[in-house]
C-alpha positions in Angstrom: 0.0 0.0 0.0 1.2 3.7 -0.7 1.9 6.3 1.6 -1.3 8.2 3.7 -0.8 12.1 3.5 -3.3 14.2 4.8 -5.3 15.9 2.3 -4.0 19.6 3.1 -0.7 18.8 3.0 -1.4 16.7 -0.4 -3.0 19.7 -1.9 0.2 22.0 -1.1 2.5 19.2 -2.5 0.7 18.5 -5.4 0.0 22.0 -6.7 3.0 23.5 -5.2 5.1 20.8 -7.2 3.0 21.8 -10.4 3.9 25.7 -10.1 7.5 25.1 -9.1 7.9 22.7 -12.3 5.7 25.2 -14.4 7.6 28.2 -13.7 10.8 26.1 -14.2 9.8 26.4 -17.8 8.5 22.7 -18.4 5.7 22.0 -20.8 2.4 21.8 -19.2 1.4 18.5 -20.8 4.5 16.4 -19.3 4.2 17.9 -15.8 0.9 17.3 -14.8 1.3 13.8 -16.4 4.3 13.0 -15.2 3.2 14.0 -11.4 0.1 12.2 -11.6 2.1 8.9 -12.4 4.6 9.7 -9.5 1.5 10.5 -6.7 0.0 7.6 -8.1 2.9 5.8 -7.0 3.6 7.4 -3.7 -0.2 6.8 -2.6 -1.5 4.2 -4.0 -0.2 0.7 -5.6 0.2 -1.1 -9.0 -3.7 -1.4 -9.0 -4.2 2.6 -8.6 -2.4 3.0 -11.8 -5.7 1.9 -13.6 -6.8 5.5 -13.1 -4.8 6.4 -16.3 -6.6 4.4 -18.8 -10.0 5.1 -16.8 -9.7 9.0 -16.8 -8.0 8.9 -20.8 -10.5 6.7 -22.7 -13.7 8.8 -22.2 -11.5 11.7 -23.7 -10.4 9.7 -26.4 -14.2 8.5 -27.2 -15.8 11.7 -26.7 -17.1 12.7 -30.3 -17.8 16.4 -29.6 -14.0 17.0 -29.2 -13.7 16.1 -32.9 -14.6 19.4 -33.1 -11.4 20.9 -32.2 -9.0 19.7 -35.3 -11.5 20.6 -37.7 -12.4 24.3 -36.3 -8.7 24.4 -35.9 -8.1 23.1 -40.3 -10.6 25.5 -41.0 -9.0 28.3 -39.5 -5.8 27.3 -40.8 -7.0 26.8 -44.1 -8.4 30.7 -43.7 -5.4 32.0 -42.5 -3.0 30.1 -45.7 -5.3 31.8 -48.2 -4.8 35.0 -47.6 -8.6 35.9 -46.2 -7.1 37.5 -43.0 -5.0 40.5 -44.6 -8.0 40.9 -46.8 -10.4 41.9 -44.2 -7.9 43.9 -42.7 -7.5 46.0 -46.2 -11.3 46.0 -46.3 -12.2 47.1 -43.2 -9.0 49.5 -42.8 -10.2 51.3 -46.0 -13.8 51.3 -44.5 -13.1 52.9 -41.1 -9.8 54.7 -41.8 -11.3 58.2 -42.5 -12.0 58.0 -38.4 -10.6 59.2 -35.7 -9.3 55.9 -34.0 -11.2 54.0 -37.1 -7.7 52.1 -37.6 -8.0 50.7 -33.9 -11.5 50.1 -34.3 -10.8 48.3 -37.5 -8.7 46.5 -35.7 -11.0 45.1 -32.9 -13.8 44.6 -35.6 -11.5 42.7 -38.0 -10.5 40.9 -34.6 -13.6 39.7 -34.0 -15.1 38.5 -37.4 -11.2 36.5 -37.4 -12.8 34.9 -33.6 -15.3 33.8 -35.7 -13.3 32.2 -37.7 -10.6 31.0 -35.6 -10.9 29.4 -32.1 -7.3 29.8 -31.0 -5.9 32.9 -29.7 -2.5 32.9 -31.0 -3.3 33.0 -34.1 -5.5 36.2 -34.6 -2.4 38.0 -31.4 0.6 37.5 -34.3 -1.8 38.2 -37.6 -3.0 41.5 -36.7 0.3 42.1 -35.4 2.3 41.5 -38.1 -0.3 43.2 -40.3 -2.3 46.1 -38.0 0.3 47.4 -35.8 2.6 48.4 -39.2 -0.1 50.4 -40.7 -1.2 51.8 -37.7 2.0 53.0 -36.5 2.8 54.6 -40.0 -0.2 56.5 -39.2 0.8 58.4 -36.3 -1.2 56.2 -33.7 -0.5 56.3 -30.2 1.6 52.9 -29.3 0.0 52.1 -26.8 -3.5 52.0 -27.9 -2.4 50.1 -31.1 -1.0 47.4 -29.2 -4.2 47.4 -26.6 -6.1 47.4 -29.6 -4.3 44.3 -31.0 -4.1 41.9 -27.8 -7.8 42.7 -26.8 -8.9 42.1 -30.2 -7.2 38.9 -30.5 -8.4 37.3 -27.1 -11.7 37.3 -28.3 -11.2 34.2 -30.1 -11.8 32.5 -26.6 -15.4 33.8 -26.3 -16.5 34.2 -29.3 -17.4 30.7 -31.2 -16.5 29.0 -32.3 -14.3 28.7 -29.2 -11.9 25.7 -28.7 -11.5 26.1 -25.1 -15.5 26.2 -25.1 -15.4 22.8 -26.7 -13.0 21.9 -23.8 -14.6 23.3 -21.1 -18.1 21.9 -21.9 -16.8 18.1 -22.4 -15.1 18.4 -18.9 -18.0 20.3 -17.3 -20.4 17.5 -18.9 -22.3 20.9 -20.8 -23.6 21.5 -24.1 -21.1 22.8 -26.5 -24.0 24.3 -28.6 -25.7 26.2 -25.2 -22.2 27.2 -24.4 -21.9 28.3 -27.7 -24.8 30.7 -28.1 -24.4 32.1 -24.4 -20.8 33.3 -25.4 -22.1 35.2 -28.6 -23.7 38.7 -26.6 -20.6 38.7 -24.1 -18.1 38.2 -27.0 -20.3 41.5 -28.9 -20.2 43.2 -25.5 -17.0 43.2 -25.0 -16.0 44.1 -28.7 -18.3 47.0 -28.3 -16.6 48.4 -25.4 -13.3 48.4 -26.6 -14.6 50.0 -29.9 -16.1 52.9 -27.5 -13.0 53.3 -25.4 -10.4 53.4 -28.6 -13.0 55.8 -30.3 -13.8 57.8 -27.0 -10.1 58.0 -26.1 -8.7 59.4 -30.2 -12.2 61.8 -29.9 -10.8 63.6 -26.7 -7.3 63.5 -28.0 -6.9 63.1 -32.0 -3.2 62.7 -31.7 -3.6 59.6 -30.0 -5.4 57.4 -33.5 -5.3 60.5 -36.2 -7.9 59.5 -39.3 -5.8 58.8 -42.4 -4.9 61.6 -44.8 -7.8 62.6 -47.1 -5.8 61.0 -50.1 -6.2 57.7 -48.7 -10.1 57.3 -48.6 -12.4 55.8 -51.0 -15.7 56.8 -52.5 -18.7 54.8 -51.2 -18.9 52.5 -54.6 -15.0 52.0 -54.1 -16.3 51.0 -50.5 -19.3 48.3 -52.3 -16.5 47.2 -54.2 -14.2 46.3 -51.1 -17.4 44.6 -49.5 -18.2 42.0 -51.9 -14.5 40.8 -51.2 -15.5 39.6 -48.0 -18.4 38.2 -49.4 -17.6 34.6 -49.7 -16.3 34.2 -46.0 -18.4 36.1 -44.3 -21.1 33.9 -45.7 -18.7 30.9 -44.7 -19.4 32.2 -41.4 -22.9 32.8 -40.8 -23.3 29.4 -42.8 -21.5 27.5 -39.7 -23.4 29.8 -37.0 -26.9 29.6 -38.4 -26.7 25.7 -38.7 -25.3 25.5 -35.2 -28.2 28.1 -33.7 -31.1 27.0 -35.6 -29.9 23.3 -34.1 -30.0 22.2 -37.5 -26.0 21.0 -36.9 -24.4 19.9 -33.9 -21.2 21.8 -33.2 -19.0 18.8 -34.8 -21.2 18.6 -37.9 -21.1 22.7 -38.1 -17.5 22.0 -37.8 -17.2 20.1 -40.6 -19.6 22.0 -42.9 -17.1 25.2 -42.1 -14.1 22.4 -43.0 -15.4 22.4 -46.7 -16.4 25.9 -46.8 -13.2 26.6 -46.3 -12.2 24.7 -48.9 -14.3 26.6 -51.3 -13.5 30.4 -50.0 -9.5 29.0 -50.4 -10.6 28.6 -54.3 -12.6 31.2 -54.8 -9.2 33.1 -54.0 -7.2 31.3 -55.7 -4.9 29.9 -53.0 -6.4 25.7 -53.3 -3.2 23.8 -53.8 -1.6 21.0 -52.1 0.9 23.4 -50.2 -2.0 25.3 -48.6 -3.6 22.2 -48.0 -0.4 20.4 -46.7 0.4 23.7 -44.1 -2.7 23.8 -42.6 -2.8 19.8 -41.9 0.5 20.1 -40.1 -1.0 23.4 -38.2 -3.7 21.3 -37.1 -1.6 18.0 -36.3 0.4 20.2 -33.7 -2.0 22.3 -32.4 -4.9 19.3 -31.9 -2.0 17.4 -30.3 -1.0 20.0 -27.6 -4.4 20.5 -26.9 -5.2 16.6 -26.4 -1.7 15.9 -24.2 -2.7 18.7 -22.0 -5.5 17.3 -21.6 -4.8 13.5 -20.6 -2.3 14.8 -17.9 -4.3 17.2 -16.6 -7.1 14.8 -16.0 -4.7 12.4 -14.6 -3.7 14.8 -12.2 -7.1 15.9 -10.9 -8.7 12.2 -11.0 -6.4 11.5 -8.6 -6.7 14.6 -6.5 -10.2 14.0 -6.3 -9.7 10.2 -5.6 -7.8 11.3 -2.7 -11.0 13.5 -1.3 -9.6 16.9 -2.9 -13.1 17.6 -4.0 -14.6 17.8 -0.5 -11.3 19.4 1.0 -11.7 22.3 -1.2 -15.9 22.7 -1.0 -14.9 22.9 2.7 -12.4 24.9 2.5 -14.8 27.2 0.5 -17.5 26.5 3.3 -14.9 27.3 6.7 -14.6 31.1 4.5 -18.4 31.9 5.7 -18.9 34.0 2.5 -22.2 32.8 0.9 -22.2 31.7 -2.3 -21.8 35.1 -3.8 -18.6 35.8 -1.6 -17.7 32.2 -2.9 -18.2 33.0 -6.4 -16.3 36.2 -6.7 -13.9 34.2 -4.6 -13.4 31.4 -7.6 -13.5 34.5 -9.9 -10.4 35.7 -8.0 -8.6 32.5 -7.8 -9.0 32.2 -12.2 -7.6 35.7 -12.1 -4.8 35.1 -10.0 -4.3 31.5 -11.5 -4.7 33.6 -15.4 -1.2 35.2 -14.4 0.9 32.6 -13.9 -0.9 29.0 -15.9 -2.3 28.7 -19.3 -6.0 28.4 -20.3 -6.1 24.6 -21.0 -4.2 23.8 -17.6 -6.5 26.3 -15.6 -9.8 24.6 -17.2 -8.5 21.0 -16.5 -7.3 21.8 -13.0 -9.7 23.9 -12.0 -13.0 23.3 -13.7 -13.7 19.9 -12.3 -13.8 21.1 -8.8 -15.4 24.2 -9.2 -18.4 22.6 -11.3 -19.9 20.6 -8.8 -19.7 23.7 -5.9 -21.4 26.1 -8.5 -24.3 23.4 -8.9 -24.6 23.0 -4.7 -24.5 26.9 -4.8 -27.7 27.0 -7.0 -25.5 28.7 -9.7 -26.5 28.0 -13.4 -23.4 25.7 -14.8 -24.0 27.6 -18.1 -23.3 30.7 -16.7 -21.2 30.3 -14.8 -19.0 28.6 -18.0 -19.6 31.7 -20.1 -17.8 34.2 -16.5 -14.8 31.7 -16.9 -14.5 31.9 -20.7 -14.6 35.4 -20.1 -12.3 35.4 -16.9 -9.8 33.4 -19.0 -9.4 36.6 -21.7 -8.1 38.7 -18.8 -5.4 35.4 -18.8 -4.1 36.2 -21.9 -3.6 39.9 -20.9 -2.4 39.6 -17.1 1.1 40.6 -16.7 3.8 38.8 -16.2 2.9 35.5 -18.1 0.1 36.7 -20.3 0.2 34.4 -23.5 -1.1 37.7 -25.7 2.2 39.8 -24.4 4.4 37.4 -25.7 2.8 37.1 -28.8 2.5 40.5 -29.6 6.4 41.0 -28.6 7.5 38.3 -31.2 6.2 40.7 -33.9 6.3 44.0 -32.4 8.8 46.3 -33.6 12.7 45.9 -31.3 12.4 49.0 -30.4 9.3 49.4 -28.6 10.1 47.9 -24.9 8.2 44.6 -23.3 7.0 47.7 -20.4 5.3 49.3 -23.0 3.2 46.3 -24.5 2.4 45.4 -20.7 1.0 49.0 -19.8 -0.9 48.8 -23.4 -2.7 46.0 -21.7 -3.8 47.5 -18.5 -7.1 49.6 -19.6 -8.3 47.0 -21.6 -7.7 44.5 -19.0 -9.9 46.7 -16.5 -12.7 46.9 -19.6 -12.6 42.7 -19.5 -13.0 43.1 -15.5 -16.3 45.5 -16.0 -17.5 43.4 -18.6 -16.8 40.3 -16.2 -18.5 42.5 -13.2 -21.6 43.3 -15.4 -22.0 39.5 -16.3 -22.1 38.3 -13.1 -24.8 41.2 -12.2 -27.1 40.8 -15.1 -26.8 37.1 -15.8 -29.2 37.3 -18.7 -26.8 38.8 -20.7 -25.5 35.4 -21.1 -28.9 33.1 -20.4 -31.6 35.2 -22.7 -30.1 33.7 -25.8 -29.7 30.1 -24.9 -33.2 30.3 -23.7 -34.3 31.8 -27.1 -33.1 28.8 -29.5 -33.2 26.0 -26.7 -36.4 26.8 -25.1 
């Protein structure tokens, strides 16, 4: 028989271990794996080791997950043909004559790519590598370019279709599709309010996102012209959305209808060959797999924590504080935040998820809501200093000269817009509910 450690002390060892080898620089996948199998060992026997295989086969059966490489090909596929710096062009010809319209552009451009693409890094290094030039030849205010650029891009973890959504809702045991349409008005929301700010902000003071020179703008039928551009993936897009909402698809069928529209909108521009096709399939390959590792060690690791009575040790815990469930929400709220600056999304919803699920349900808490405030908790991730992903991102195709301080204070106010659109979520919970409850009755 293995060792007997108290379950306090087990929690501090076994999480304490994880951060230690985190911050150490090890990849996520490996260490939560790779300390599952050595707790395993220390508390239990050869028999406990059937965990592994018990915790790993529902992942690899679960058919909504089948979702994730083919949101991720499509994307991919959208990305190799060229679509992206199109809508850029488009939308940057459309709003330029603004004051802050390239910023704006920017966040709107964003947020039809989240629609497109559910990972994060992606839409961080593409509008960097093709907004922040433009803008800055334009006189725009650093700071408010690069804002512009990271809170733009973390909307592809709200907005669906999601892949840590998909995630979340196979660990959580939710509907992918209810998760889906409860993400759309906070993912608008918050778009909206970073619109007003940028726009607000380069009203007051012009200098900060000057309009482009009169020379540059086009007439309105130049402006038709531009729009029938983004004609064919636009379409791809409400195509995918409208058979997931009118439950007409599920979100793995919706998946792969947007697959072969992909296809299609890569031909219509010219760009179907087997290179593109080739590119994207590796994209996928690595992405998918990083996804999937992180996720068998993760559940490893918290099957066995919860095998050794975490589950209760933490409700408890959250019990002893005498907050109510309120003070015990915002107290989970807190803990995602804090969690956000130091862990990345997929290790954050496989550690933390599991546990917190079952106390929202005892709480009286609606699960689906309560999914939608993480999803939205785990944008501020990407943007918390020091370890935010979108940062880093944003420095690998920044310009040398503009220092990693800069990019992290460019992240502040729009990280304090994500908290008061978290805030007004939690107080008005049918901002999230009145949709869902629309289309699924």
């Amino acid at each position: 028989m293995g060792l007997e450690i108290e379950i306090g002390w087990l929690t501090l060892l076994m999480f304490g271990t994880l951060l230690v080898l985190l911050m150490a620089g090890l990849p996520l996948a490996f260490v939560t794996g790779g300390l599952a199998i050595v707790f395993l060992f220390i508390l239990g026997d050869m028999d406990t080791l059937n965990i592994v295989p018990s915790r790993i086969f529902p992942l690899m059966t679960d058919y909504q997950l089948s979702a994730i490489p083919l949101f991720i090909f499509m994307a991919a596929m959208l990305e190799r043909a060229g679509i992206i710096n199109d809508m850029f062009s488009v939308i940057y010809k459309l709003l330029g004559g603004l004051k802050g319209g390239l910023a704006s552009a920017t966040i709107i451009a964003s947020t039809i790519l989240a629609a497109m693409v559910g990972v994060i890094g992606a839409a961080v290094v593409t509008m960097g590598i093709i907004a922040l030039p433009a803008m800055l030849a334009r006189k725009y205010d650093t700071k408010i370019a690069m804002g512009s650029i990271m809170a733009g891009g973390t909307l592809g973890i709200l907005i669906p279709p999601s892949i840590l959504a998909i995630i979340y809702a196979v660990v959580a045991d939710q509907s992918v599709g209810e998760l889906f349409i409860g993400a759309v008005i906070p993912g608008l929301m918050l778009s909206g309010m970073y619109i007003i700010y940028v726009t607000v902000r380069s009203y007051i003071n012009p200098k900060l996102g000057p309009p482009i020179p009169v020379e540059e703008r086009i007439s309105v039928r130049e402006k038709f012209r531009l729009m029938r551009k983004m004609a064919a993936p636009i379409m791809l897009i409400l195509v995918v959305f409208s058979a997931l909402f009118s439950g007409a698809a599920t979100p793995v069928e919706a998946a792969g209808i947007g697959t072969f529209g992909s296809f299609i909108v890569a031909a219509l521009h010219g760009q179907l060959d087997w290179r593109t096709v080739r590119e994207a399939c590796i994209t996928t390959l690595k992405a998918s797999s990083m996804v999937i590792w992180i996720m068998f060690g993760a559940t490893i690791f918290v099957g066995l924590y919860v095998l050794e009575g975490g589950q209760q040790f933490v409700t408890g815990a959250l019990d002893a504080t005498g907050l109510g469930p309120w003070g015990i929400l915002i107290l989970m709220m807190i803990i995602l935040i804090v969690l956000g600056m130091f862990l990345d999304w997929v290790g954050i919803l496989l550690l933390a998820v599991p546990i917190f699920v079952p106390i929202i349900k005892d709480l009286g808490f609606d699960p689906l809501w309560f999914g939608v405030l993480y999803l939205v908790n785990m944008q501020m991730s990407f943007l918390s200093p020091p370890f935010g992903y979108a940062l880093f991102y944003l420095r690998g195709v920044a310009p040398k000269e503009i220092p990693m301080s800069d990019i992290f204070k460019s992240a502040l106010p729009f990280l304090a817009i994500q908290l008061l659109g978290l805030t007004l979520l939690m107080l008005f919970p049918q901002l999230i509910l009145w949709l869902p409850n629309i289309v699924y009755g």
